[in-house]
mmCIF file of the C-alpha atoms, coordinates in Angstrom:
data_MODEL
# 
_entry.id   MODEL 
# 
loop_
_atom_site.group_PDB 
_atom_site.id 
_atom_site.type_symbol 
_atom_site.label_atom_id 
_atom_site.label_alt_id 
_atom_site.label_comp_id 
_atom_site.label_asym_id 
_atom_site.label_entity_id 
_atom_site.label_seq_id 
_atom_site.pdbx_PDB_ins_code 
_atom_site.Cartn_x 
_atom_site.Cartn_y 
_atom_site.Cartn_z 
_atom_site.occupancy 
_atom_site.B_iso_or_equiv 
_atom_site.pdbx_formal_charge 
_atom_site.auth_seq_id 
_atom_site.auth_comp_id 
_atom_site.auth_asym_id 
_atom_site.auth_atom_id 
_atom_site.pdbx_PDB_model_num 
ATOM 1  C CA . UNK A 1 1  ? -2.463  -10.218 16.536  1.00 0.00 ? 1  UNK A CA 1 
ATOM 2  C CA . UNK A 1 2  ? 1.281   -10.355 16.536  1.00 0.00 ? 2  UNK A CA 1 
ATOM 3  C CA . UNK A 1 3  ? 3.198   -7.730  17.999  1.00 0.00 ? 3  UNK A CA 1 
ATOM 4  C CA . UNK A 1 4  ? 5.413   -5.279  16.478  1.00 0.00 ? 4  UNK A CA 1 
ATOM 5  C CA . UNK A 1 5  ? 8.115   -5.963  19.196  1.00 0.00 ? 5  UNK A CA 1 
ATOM 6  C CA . UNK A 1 6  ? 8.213   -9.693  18.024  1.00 0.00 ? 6  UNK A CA 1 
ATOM 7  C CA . UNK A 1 7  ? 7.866   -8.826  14.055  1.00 0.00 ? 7  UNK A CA 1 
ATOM 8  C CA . UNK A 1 8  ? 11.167  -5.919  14.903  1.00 0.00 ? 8  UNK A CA 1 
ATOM 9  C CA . UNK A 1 9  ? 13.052  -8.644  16.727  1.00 0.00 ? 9  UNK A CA 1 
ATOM 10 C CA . UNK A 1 10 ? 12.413  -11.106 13.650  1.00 0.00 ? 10 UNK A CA 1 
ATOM 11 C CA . UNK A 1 11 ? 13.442  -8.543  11.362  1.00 0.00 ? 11 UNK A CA 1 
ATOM 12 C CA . UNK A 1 12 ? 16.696  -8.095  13.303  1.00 0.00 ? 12 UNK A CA 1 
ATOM 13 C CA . UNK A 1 13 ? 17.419  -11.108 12.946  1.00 0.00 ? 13 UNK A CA 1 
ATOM 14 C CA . UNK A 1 14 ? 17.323  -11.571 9.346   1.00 0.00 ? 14 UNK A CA 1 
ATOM 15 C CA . UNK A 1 15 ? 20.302  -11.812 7.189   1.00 0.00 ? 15 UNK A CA 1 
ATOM 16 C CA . UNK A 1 16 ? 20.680  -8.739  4.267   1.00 0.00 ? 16 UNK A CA 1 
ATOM 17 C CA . UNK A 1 17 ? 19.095  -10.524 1.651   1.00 0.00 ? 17 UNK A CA 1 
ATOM 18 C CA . UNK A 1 18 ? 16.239  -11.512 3.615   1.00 0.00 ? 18 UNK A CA 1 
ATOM 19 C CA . UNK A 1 19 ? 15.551  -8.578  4.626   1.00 0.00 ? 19 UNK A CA 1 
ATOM 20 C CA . UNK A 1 20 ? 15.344  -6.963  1.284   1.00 0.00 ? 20 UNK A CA 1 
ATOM 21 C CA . UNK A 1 21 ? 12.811  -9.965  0.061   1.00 0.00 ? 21 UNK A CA 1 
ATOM 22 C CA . UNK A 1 22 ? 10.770  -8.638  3.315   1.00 0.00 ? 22 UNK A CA 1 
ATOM 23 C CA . UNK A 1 23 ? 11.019  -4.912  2.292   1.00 0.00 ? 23 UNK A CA 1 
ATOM 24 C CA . UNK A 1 24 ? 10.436  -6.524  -2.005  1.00 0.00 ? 24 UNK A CA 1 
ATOM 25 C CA . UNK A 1 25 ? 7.587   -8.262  -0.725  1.00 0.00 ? 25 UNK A CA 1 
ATOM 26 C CA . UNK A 1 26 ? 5.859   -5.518  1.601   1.00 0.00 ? 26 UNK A CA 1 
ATOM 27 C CA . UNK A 1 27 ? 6.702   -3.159  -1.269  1.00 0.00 ? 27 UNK A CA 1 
ATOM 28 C CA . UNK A 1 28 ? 4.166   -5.765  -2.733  1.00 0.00 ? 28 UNK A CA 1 
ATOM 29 C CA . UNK A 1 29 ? 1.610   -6.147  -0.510  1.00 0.00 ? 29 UNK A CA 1 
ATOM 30 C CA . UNK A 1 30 ? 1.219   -1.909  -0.723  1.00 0.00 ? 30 UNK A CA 1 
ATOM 31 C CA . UNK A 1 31 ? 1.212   -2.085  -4.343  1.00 0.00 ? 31 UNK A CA 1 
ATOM 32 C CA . UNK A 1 32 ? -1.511  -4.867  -4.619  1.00 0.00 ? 32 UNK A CA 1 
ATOM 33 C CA . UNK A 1 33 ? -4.087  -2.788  -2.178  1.00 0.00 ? 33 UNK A CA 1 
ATOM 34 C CA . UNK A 1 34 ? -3.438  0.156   -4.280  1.00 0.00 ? 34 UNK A CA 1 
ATOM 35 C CA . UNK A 1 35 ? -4.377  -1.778  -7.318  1.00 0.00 ? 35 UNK A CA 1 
ATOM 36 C CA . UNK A 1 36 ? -7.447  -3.170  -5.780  1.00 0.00 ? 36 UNK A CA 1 
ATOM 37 C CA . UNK A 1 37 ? -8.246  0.338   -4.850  1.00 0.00 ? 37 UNK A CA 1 
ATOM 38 C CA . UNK A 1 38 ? -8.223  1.958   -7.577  1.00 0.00 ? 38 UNK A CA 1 
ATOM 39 C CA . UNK A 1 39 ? -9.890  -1.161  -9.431  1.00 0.00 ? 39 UNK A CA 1 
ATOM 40 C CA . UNK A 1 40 ? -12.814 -0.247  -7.338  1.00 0.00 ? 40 UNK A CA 1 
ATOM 41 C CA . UNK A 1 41 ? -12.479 3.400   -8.376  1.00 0.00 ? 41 UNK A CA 1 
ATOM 42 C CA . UNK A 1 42 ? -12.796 2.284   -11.757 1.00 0.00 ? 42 UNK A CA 1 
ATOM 43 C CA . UNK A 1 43 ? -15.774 -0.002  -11.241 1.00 0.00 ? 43 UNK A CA 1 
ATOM 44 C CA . UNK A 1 44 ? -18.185 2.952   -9.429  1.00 0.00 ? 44 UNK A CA 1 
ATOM 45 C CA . UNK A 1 45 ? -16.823 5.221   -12.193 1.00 0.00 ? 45 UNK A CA 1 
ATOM 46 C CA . UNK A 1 46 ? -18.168 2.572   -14.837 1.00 0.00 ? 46 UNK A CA 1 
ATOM 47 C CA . UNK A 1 47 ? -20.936 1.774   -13.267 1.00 0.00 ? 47 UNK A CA 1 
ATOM 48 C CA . UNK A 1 48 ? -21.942 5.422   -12.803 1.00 0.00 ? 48 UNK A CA 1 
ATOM 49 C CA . UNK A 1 49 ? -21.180 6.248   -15.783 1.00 0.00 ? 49 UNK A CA 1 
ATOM 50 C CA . UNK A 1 50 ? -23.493 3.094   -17.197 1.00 0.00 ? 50 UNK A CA 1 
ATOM 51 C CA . UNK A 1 51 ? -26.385 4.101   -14.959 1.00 0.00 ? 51 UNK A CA 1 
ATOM 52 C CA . UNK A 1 52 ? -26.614 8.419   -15.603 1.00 0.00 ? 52 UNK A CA 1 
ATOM 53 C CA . UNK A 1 53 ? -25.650 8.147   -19.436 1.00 0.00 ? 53 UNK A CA 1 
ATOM 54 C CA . UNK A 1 54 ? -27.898 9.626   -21.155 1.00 0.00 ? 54 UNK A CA 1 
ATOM 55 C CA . UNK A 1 55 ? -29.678 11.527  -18.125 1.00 0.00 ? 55 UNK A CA 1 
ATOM 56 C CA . UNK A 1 56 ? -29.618 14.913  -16.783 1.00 0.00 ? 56 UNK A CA 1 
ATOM 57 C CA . UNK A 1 57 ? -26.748 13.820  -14.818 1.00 0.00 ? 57 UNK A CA 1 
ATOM 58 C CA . UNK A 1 58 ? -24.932 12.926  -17.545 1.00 0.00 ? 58 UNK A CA 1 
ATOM 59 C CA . UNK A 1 59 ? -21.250 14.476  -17.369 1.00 0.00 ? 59 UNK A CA 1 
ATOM 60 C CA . UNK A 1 60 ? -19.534 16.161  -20.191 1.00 0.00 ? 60 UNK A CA 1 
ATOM 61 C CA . UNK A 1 61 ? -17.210 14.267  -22.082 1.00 0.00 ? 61 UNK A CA 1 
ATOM 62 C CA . UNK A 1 62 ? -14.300 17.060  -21.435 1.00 0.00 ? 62 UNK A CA 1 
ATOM 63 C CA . UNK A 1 63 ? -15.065 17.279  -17.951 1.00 0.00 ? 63 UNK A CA 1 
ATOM 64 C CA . UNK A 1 64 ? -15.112 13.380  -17.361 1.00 0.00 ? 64 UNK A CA 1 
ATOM 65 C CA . UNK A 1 65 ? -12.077 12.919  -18.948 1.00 0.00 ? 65 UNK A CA 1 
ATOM 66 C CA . UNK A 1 66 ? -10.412 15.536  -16.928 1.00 0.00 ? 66 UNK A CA 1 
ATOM 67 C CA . UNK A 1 67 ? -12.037 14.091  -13.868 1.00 0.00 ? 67 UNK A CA 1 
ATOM 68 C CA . UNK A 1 68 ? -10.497 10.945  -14.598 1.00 0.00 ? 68 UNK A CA 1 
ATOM 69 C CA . UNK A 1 69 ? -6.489  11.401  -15.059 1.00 0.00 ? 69 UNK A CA 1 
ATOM 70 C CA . UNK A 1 70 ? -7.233  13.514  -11.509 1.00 0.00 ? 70 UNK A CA 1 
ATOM 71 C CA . UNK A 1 71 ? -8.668  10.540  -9.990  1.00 0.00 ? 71 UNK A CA 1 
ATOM 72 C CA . UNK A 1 72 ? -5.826  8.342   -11.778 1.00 0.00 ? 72 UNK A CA 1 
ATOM 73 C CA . UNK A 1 73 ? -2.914  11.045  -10.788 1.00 0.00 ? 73 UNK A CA 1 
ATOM 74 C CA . UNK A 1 74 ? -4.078  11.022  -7.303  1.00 0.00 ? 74 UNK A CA 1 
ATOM 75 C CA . UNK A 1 75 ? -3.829  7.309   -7.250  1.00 0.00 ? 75 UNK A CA 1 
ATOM 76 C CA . UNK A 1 76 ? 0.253   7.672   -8.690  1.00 0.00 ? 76 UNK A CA 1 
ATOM 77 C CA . UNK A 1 77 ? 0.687   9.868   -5.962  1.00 0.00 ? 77 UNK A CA 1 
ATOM 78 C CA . UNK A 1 78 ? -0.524  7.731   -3.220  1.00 0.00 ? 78 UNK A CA 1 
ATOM 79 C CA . UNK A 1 79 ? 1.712   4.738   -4.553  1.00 0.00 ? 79 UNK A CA 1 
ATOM 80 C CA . UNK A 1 80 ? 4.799   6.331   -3.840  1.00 0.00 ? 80 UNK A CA 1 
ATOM 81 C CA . UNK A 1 81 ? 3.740   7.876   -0.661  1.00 0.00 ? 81 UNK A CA 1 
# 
């Protein structure tokens, strides 16, 4: 694992511009986990969704919805945390 002492002094060392493509391109790397999470939000909803349609589990169409954007606003949030 590389230390944070040796990734600080490489950061120090860069020029402005490079360090802006290194804060661009972490910027990145947060924004493509938070995709991938809430991808997999989106899949267990599905598949949920596909598996208790229909049954006694079955959610109302208002109160899906409404879960939903929650789920989805809670995700905006965390993206500019």
């Amino acid at each position: 694992m590389v230390s944070e002492e040796l990734i600080l002094h490489k950061i120090n060392a860069l020029s402005p511009n490079k360090l802006a493509e290194v804060i661009d391109f972490i910027d990145f790397l947060a924004e493509r986990e938070n995709s991938k999470v809430r991808a997999e939000r989106f899949s267990q909803i599905s598949n949920y969704a596909i598996q208790k349609g229909g049954t006694e589990f079955d959610l109302d169409n208002d109160l899906e919805q409404a879960a939903l954007e929650n789920l989805l606003a809670i995700d905006e949030a965390k993206a500019f945390d």
